[in-house]
C-alpha positions in Angstrom: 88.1 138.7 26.5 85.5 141.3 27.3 85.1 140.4 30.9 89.1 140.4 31.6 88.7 142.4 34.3 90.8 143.9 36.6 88.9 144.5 40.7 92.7 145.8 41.7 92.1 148.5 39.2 88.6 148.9 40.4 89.7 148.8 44.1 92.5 151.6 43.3 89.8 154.0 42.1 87.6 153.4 44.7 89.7 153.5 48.0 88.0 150.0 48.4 85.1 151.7 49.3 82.1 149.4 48.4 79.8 152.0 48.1 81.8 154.0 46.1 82.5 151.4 43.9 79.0 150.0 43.7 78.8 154.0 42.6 81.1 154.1 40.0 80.1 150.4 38.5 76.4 151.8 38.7 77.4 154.7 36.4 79.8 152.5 33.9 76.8 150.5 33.6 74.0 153.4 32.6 77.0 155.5 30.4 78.9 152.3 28.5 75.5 151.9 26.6 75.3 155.0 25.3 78.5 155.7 24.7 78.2 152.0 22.7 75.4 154.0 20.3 77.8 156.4 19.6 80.1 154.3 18.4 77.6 152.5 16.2 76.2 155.7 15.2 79.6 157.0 14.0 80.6 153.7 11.9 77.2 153.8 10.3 77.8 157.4 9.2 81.4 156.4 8.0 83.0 158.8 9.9 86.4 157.6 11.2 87.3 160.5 13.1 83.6 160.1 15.3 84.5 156.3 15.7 88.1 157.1 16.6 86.9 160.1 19.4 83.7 157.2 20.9 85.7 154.7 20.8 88.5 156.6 22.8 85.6 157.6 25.3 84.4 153.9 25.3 88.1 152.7 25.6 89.0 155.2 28.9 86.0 154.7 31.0 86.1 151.1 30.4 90.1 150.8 31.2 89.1 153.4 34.6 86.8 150.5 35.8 89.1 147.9 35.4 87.4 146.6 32.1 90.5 145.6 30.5 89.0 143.3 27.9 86.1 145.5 26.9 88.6 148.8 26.9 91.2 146.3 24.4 88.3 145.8 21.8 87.5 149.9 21.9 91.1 150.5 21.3 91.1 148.3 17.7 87.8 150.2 16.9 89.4 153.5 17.9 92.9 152.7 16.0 90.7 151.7 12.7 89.3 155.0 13.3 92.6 156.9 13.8 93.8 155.0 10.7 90.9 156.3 8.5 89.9 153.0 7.8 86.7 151.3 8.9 87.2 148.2 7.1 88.0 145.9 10.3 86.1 148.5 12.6 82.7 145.9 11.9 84.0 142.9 12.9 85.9 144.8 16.3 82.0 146.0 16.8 80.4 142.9 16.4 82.8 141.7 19.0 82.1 144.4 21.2 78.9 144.4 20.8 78.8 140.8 21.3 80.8 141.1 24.9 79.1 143.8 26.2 76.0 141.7 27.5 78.9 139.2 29.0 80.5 142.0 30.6 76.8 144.3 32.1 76.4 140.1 33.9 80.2 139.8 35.4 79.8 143.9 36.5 76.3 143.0 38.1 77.5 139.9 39.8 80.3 141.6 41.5 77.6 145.0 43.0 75.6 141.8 44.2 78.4 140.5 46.2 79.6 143.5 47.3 76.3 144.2 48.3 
């Protein structure tokens, strides 16, 4: 699921300028992690309201680059959060969590090409 990804979306951004979107890729790549953390971070401190506001962050840069998937599992996590219940927000994680490495190899795959 995590590496449904849309390059029309991508392309749409990006003018279909390779360099820009070897740019914008580049950045996706060295914010998602972080903005990952935060999402962690706020589960961990049981804070629905973090988890909802991370995960929206998550959910709109990864829906900008065309990573539908990815931006689909950040939207349960930031619902659960909306809701004011984490109870299903661990399992969305682990999921997200689990795609994310799947997603960083398609993302790096496609700047090689384009390269």
């Amino acid at each position: 699921m995590a590496t449904e990804f849309d390059y029309a979306q991508l392309e749409a951004i990006t003018g279909g300028d390779a360099e820009f979107e070897r740019e914008v890729l580049e950045e996706y790549l060295a914010s998602a992690p972080r903005d990952v953390a935060k999402v962690k971070a706020a589960m961990a401190a049981g804070d629905p309201t973090a988890t909802a506001a991370a995960a929206h962050g998550l959910k709109g840069a990864s829906a900008t680059v065309g990573a539908k998937g990815f931006a689909a599992i950040a939207l349960e996590l930031e619902k659960a959060g909306k809701s004011g219940d984490l109870s299903r927000a661990p399992a969305a994680f682990a999921r997200l969590e689990s795609e994310f490495g799947e997603l960083v190899s398609l993302i790096r795959t496609h700047i090689a090409r384009a390269a």
